[in-house]
C-alpha positions in Angstrom: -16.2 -59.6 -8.5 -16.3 -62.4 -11.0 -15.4 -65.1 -8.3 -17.5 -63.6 -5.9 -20.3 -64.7 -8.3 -18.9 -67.6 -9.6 -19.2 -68.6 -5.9 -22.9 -67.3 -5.3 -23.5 -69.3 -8.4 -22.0 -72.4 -7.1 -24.2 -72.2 -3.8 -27.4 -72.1 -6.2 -26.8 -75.9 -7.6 -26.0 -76.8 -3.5 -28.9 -78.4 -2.4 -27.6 -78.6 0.8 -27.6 -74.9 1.3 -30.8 -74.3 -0.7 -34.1 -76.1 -1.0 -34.1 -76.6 -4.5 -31.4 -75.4 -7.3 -32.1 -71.7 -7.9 -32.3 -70.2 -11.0 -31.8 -66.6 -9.7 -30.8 -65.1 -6.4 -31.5 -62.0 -4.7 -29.6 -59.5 -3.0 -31.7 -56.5 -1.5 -29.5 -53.8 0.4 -31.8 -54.1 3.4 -30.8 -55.8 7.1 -33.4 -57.8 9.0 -34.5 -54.3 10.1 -35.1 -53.2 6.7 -33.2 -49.7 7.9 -31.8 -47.9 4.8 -28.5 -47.3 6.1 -26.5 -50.7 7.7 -23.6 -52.1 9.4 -20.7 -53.7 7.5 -22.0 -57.0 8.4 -24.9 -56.2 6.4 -23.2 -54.5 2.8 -24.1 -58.1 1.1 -25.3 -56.3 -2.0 -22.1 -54.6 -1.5 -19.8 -57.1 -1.3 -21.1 -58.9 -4.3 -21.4 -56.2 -6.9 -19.0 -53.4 -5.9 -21.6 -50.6 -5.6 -21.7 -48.5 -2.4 -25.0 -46.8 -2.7 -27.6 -46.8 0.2 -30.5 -48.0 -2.6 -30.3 -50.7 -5.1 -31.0 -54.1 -5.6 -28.7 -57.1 -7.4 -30.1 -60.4 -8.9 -27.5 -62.6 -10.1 -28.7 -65.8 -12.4 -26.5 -68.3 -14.0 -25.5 -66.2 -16.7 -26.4 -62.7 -15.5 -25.5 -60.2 -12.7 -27.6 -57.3 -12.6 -28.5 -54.1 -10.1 -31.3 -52.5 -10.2 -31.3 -48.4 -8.6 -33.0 -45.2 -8.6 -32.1 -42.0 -10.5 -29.8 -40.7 -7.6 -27.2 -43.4 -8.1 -27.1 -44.0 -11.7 -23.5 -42.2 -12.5 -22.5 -43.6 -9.4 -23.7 -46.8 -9.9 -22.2 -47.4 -13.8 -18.7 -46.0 -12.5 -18.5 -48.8 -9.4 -20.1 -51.8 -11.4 -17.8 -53.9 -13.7 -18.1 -55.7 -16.6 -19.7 -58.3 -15.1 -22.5 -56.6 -13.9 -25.8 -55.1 -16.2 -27.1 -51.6 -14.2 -30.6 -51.1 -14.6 -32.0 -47.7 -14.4 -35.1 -47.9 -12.3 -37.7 -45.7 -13.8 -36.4 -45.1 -17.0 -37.9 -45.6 -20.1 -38.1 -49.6 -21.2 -36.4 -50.4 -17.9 -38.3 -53.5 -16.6 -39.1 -53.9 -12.9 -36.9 -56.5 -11.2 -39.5 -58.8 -10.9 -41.1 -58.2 -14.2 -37.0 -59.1 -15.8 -37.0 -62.4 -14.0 -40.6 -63.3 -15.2 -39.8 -62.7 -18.5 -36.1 -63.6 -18.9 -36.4 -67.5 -16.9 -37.8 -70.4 -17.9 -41.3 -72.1 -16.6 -40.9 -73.7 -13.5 -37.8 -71.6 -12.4 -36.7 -71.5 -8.6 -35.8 -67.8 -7.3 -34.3 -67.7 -3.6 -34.6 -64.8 -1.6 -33.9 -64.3 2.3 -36.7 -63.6 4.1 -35.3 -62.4 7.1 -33.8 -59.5 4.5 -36.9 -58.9 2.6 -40.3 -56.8 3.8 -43.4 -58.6 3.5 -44.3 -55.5 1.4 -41.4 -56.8 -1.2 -42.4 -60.0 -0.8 -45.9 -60.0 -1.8 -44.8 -57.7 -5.3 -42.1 -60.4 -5.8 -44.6 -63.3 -5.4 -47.4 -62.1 -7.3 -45.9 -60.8 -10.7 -43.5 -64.7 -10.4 -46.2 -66.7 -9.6 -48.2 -65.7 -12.3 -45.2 -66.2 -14.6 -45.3 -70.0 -12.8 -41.9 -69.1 -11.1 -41.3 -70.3 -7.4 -40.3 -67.7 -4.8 -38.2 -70.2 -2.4 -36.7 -68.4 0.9 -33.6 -69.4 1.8 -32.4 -69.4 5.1 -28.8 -69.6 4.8 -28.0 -66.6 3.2 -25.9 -67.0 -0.2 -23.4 -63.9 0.1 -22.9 -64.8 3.8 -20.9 -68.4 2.3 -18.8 -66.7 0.2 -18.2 -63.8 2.3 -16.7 -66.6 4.9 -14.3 -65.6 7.6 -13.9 -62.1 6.4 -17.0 -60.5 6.9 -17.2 -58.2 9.5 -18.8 -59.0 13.2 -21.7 -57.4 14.3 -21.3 -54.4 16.0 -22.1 -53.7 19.8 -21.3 -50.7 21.2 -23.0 -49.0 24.5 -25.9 -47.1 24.5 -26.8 -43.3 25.6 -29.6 -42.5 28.2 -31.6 -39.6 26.1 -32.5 -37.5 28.9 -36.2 -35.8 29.2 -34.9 -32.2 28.1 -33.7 -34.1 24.4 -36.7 -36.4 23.9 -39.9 -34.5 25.4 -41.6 -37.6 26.9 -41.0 -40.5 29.3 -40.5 -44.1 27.5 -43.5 -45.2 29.9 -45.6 -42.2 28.6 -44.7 -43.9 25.1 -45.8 -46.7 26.1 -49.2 -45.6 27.3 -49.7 -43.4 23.8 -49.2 -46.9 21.6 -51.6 -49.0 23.9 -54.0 -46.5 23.6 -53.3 -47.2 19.5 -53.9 -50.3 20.2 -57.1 -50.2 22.3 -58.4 -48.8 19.0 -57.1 -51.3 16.8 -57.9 -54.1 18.7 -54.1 -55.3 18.8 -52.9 -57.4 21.8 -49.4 -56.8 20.8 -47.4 -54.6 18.9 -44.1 -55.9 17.3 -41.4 -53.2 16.5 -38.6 -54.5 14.4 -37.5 -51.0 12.7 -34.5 -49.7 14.9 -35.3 -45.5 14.7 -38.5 -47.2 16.2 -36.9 -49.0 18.9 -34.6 -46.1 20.2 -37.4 -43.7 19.6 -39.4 -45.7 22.2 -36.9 -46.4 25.0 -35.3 -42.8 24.9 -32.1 -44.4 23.7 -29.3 -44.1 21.5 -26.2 -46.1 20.2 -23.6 -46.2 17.9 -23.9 -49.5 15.9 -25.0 -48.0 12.3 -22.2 -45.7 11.5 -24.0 -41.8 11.2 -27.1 -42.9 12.9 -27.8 -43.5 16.4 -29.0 -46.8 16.4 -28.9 -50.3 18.4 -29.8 -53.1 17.2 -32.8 -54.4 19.6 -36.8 -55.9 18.7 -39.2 -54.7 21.1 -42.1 -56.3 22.0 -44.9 -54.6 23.8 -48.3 -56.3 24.9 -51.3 -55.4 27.1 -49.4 -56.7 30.2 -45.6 -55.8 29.6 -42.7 -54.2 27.7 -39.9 -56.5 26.3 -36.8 -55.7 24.6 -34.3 -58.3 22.4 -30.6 -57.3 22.6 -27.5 -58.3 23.4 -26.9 -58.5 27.2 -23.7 -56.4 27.2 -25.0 -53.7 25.8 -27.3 -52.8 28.8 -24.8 -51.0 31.7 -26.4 -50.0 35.0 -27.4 -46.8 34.0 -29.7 -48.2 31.1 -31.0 -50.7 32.9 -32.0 -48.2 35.9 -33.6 -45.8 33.1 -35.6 -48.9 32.1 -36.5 -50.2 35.4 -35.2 -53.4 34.5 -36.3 -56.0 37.0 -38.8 -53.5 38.6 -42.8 -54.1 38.4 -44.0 -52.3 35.4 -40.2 -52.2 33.9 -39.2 -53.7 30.2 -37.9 -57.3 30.7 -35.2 -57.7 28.7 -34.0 -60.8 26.6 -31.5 -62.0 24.0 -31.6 -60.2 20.5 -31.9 -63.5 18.8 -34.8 -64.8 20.8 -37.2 -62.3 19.5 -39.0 -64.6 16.8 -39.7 -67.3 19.4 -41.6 -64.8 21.6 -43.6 -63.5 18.6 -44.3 -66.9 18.3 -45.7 -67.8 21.6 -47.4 -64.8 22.1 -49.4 -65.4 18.7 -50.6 -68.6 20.0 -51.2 -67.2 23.6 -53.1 -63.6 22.9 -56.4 -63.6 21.7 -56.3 -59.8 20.0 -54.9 -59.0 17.1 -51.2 -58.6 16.4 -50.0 -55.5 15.2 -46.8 -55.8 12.8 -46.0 -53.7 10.0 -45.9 -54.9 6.7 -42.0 -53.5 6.4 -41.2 -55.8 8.9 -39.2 -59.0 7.4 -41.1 -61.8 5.9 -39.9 -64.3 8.2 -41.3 -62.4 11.4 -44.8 -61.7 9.2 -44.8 -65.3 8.4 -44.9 -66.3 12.0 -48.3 -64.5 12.8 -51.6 -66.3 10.9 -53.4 -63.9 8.7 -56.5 -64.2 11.2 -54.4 -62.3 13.7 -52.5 -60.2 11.5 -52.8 -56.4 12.3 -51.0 -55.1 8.8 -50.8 -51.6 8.8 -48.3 -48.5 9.2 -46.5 -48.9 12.5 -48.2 -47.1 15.5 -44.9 -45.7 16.4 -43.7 -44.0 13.0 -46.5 -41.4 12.9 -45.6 -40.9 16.8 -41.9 -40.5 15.9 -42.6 -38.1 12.9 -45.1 -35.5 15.2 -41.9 -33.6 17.0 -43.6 -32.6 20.6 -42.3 -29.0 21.5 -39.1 -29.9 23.2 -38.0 -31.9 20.2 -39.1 -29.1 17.7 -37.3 -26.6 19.9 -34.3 -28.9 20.3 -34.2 -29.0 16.0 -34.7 -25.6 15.9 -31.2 -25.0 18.2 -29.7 -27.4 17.0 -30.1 -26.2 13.6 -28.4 -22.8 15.1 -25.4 -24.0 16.0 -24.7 -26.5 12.7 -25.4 -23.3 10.9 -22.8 -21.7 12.5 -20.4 -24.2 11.4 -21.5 -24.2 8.0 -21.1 -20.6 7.6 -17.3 -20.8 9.1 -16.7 -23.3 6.6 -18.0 -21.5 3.5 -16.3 -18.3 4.9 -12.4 -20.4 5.3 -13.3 -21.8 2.0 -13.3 -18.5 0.5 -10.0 -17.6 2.2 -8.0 -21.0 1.4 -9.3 -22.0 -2.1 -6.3 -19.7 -3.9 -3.7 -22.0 -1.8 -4.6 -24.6 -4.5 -4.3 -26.9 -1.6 -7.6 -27.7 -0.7 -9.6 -31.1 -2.3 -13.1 -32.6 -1.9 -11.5 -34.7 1.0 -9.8 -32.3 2.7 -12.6 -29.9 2.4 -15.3 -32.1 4.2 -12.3 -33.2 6.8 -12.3 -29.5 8.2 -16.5 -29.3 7.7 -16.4 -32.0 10.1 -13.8 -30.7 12.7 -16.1 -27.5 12.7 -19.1 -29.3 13.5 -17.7 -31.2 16.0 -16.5 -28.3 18.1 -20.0 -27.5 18.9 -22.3 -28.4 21.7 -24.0 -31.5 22.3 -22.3 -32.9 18.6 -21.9 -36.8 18.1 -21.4 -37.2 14.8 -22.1 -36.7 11.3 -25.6 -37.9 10.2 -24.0 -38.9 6.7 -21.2 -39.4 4.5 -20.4 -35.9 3.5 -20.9 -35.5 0.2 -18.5 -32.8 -1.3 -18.1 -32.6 -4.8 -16.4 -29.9 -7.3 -17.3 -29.5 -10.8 -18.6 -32.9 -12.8 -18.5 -34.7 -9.6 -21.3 -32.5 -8.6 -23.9 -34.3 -11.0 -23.3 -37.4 -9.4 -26.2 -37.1 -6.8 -24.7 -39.5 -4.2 -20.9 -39.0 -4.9 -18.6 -39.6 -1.4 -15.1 -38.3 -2.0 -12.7 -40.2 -1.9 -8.7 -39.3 -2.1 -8.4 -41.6 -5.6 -11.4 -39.3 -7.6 -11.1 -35.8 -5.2 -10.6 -33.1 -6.9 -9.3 -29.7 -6.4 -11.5 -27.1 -5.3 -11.0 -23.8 -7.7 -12.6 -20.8 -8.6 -13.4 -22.2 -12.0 -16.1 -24.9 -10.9 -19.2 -25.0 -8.8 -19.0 -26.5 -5.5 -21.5 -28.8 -4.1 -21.6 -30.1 -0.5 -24.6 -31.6 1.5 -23.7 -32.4 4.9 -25.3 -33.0 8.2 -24.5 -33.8 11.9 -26.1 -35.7 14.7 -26.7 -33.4 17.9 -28.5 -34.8 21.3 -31.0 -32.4 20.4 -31.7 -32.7 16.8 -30.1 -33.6 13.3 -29.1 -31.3 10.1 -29.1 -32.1 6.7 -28.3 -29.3 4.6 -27.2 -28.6 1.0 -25.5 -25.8 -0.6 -24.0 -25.1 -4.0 -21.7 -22.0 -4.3 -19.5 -20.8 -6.9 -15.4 -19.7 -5.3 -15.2 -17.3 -8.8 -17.7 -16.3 -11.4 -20.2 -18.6 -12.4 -21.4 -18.7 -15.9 -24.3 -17.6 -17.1 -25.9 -21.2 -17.7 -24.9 -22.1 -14.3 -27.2 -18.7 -12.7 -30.3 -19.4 -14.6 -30.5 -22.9 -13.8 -28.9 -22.2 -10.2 -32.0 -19.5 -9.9 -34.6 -22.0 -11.2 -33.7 -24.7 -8.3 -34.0 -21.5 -5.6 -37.5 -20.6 -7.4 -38.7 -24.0 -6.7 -37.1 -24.0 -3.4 -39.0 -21.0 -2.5 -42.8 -22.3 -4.3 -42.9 -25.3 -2.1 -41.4 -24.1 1.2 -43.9 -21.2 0.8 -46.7 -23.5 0.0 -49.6 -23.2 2.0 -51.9 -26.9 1.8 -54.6 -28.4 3.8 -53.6 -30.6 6.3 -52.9 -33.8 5.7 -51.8 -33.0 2.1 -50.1 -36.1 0.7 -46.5 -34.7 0.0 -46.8 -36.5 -4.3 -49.3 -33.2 -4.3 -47.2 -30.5 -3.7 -43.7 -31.9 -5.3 -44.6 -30.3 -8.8 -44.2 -27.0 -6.9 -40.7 -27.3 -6.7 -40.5 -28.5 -10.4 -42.4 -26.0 -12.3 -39.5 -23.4 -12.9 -37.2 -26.2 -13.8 -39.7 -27.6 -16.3 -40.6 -24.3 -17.6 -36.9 -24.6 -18.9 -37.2 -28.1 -20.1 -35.2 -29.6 -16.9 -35.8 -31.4 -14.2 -34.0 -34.0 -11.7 -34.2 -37.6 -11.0 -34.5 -37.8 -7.1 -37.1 -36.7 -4.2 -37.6 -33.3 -3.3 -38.1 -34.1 0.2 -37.8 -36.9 2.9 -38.6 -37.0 6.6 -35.8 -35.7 9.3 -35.8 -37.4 12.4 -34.7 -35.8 16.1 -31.3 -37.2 16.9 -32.2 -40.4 14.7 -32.3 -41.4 11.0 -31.8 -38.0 8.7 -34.0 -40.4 6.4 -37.0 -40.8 8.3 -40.8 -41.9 7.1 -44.1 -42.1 7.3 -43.6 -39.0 5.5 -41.8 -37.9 2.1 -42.5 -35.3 -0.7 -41.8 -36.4 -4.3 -43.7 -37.8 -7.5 -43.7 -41.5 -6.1 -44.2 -40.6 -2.5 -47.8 -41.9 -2.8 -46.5 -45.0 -4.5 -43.8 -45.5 -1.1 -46.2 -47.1 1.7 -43.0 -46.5 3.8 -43.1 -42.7 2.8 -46.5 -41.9 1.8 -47.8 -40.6 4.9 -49.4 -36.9 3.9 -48.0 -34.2 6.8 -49.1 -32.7 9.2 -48.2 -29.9 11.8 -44.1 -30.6 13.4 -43.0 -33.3 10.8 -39.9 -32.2 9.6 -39.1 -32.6 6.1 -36.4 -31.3 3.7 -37.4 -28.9 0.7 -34.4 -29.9 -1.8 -34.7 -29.3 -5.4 -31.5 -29.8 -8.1 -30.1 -29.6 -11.2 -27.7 -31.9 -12.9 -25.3 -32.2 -15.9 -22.9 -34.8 -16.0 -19.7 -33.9 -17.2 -19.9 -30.3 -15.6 -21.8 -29.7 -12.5 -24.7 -30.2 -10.0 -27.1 -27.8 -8.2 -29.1 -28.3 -5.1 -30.5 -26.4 -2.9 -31.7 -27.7 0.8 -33.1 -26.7 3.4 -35.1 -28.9 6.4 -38.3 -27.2 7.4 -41.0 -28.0 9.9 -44.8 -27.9 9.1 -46.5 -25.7 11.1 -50.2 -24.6 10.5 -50.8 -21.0 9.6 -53.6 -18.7 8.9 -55.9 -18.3 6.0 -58.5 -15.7 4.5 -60.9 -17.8 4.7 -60.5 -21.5 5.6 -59.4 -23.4 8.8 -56.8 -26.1 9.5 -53.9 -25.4 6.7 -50.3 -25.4 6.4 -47.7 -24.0 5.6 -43.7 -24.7 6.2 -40.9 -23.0 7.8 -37.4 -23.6 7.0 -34.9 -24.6 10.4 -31.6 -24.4 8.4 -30.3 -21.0 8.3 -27.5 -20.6 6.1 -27.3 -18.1 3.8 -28.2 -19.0 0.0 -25.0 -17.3 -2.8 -26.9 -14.3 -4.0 -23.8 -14.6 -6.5 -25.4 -17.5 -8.5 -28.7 -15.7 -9.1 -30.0 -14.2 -11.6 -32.4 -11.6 -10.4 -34.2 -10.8 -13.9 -35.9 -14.3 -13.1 -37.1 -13.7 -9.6 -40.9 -12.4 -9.1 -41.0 -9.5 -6.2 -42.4 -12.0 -3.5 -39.6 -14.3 -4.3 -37.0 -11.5 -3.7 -38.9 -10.5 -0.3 -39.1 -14.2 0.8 -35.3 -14.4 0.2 -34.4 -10.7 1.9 -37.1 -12.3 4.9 -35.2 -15.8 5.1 -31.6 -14.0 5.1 -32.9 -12.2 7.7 -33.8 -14.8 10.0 -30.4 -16.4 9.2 -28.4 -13.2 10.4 -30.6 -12.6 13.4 -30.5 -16.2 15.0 -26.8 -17.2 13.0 -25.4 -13.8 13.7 -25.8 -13.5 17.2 -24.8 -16.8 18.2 -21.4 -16.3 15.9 -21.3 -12.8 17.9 -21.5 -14.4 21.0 -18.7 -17.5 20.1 -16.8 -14.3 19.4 -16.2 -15.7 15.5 -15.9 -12.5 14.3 -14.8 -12.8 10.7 -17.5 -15.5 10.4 -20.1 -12.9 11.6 -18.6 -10.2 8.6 -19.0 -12.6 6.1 -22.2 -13.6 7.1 -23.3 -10.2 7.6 -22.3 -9.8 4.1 -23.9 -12.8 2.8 -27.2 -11.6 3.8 -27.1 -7.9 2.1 -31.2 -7.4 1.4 -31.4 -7.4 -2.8 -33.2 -4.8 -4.1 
């Protein structure tokens, strides 16, 4: 890594590649998309500090290297940096912010480069304001830094084909989604809309791809006006059958144009339109920049509170798919139990054969992310990907963690559970049982509608607390339908409010995860997830509340509770959710003819007393 920098810090004194000599550089994880998970292309933060994780952000100055990241990646984080690098633990006591370190730490008059086709106008304007206080210049840089050094061996963009999402997956027409945002922005007084975020852009056209690795993305702008529909993308991407679904080159069809070419339109149609221009303020600084603040429209995205509100046939298509992944898990929990004595079986191998299960059921495409299966100490390390160098053995003796989660053409699964293969201690059961009790107080939450999810997250926290424990992570984000498994407006945690990317509060058929933890490095990690759906419910007294109902129905290790802690309407929701699990599980493992499978999970979901 150290010539890596060394080269980043040559290209700061080259004026030819810079407007001024820089003082500091920035790296953000994020694409021009600003999507959370990226191509290879895009890993710049990656290539330059060494660290993997899907959040974080480097700086590098003439004498310093440092990464800023949240509480999930810390372990993670200070095993992949070297010495070269400084980790900064975001949140943490006495940890400045990024932009708070460069104020402080550089001199008067300092120049900081940043790309702005790589940084949100919602970054940019919390950059800008703490530097320029500090009288520090915030220069963008349009040759981007990592991209020299990276040369000839950074990988080429992908572009694969796309997938027609039939009516009976998405619910709705893309025209009827057309028709549902112009109404939006009738109301708003918008002329255009500008959708740059590329769940959004899928979401709209009914269609899928394959150029983000785990999610089912293309990368494409979209353009839609008053008048007409376009769409930026590469030309070979669009076969017949796409460009019959979008009635290319038909009245009322989306006109399609190449993916670069997408600024230069924005920047016509600003000077062209007379309403406002609708473009939200995650979209990258150098697309804001190109529409006048008089015609700025900055707000959430019309389409992200669209995408998050499953209709019915999405909600129904979650609820099945979540069926079938369940299925898989439980044949994998149930062979784990039969080969773990071989002394064969690793946190690689392990996930392998999760994988080949879920892929031998209907309407699979892939995983939704990186598995993460971890065995003991590995299991505190919130993000940890196995790999064959650090995999351990799975045993008897250690807890087993594994969240996993597939992409099916109707719906995705994310799903954690931690088990013990022997007899866990008595440590392990307590604090196991306090991350169920949470679990259980915020699933079985009932809140008024629209509830901002930073209101309910203590829920989940107050057993662990009780106990003088906690976890550094969210207890919930949004699940998209065959898209991201990370998916805003909506999110449940104690910064959710703070997020204007996941601050949305819910409402009826967002999907959301419920997923508590526990973690001590050195020995294990505990979580317990489950995605549920918000769905209003009934009340003594007052109208228009909700509640939440869990879609993932695998059964939860009665084995790592303690029962002395569990109140009686804990125990009943538990002997109601196992239930569930048997009923809809059972029967499709009955009818697969997985017997065994159906034993074990008939045996999982004994009623406790």
């Amino acid at each position: 890594m150290e010539k890596r920098l060394e080269g980043v810090r040559s290209c700061m004194r080259d004026t030819k590649l810079v407007p001024a000599p820089l003082s500091a550089f920035i790296i953000p994880t994020d694409d021009a998309h600003q999507s959370e998970y990226i191509a290879d292309c895009d890993k710049r933060r990656e290539f330059i500090s060494g660290f993997t994780g899907s959040a974080g952000t480097a700086v590098v100055t003439a004498d310093h290297a440092l990464l800023w990241t949240d509480g999930r990646y810390f372990l993670q984080a200070s095993q992949q940096l070297d010495g070269n690098w400084t980790l900064m633990k975001m949140g943490n006591p006495g940890v400045p912010s990024l932009e708070a370190w460069l104020a402080k730490e550089l001199p008067l008059g300092s120049k900081v480069g940043f790309d702005p086709s790589l940084t949100s106008e919602l970054t940019f304007k919390q950059y800008s304001q703490a530097l320029e206080c500090a009288g520090i210049d915030l220069l963008p840089v349009t040759t981007n830094l990592i991209d020299v050094v990276w040369g000839g061996e950074k990988p080429s963009r992908p572009c694969n084909q796309l997938m027609v999402l039939p009516i009976k997956y998405s619910g709705r027409s893309w025209q009827d989604k057309v028709c549902d945002i112009r109404e939006k922005m009738k109301d708003a007084n918008a002329s255009v809309v500008m959708v740059t975020a590329l769940d959004e852009v899928a979401w709209l056209f009914n269609l899928r791809g394959s150029d983000i690795e785990y999610n089912p993305l293309f990368f494409a702008y979209a353009i839609i006006s008053t008048e007409e529909v376009r769409l930026f993308i590469r030309e070979e991407q669009l076969s017949p059958d796409v460009l019959e679904h979008l009635c290319a080159g038909k009245e009322g069809g989306v006109k399609t144009f190449p993916y670069e070419a997408a600024s230069s339109h924005l920047s016509q149609l600003v000077g062209s339109v007379e309403g406002k221009v609708w473009l939200s303020g995650k979209s990258s600084h150098a697309l804001y920049s190109i529409v006048p603040s008089a015609k700025k429209k900055d707000i959430l995205s019309p389409i992200q509170l669209l995408k998050a509100i499953k209709n019915e046939t999405e909600i129904q298509g979650m609820r099945y798919s979540h069926i079938r992944d369940a299925a898989a898990l439980c044949e994998y929990l149930w062979w784990l139990e039969t080969e773990v004595d071989k002394g064969e079986l690793n946190e690689v191998t392990a996930a392998d054969k999760l994988e080949e299960l879920r892929s031998e059921q209907p309407d699979y495409v892939s995983l939704s992310f990186p598995t993460i299966s971890s065995s003991g100490p590995n299991g505190a390390v919130i993000h940890y990907r196995p790999i064959p160098a650090t995999a351990r053995t799975l045993s008897r003796a250690e807890l087993y963690l594994c969240d996993s989660g597939g992409q099916y053409k109707d719906g995705t699964t994310d799903v954690t559970r931690t088990i013990s293969l022997g007899s866990p201690s008595q440590k392990e059961k307590e604090c196991f049982t306090l991350v169920l009790k949470g679990h259980i107080a915020l699933c079985s939450a009932v809140f008024p509608n629209k509830t901002a999810g930073s209101r309910i997250d203590a829920l989940a926290r107050l057993p662990l607390w009780g106990a003088g424990l906690d976890y550094k992570h969210g207890t919930g984000h949004g699940v998209g339908a065959f898209l991201n498994v990370h998916e805003g407006p909506q999110s449940i945690g104690t910064k959710a409010g703070a997020q204007p990317r996941y601050s949305e509060p819910l409402q009826a058929g967002m999907f959301v995860s419920d997923e508590p933890g526990y973690y001590e490095d050195g020995k294990f990690g505990i979580r317990i997830e489950n995605v549920v759906v918000v769905v209003p419910t009934e009340t003594k007294y007052g109208s228009g509340y909700l509640t939440m109902e869990p879609v993932t129905l695998v059964p939860i290790q009665m084995k790592m509770v303690e029962p002395s802690l569990l109140t009686a309407d804990e125990i009943s929701w538990i002997n109601h959710y196992h239930s569930e699990c048997l009923d809809k599980v059972g029967n499709y493992l009955g009818d697969s003819g997985k017997t065994e499978v159906l034993k074990w999970l008939q045996r999982e979901t004994q009623p406790l007393g």
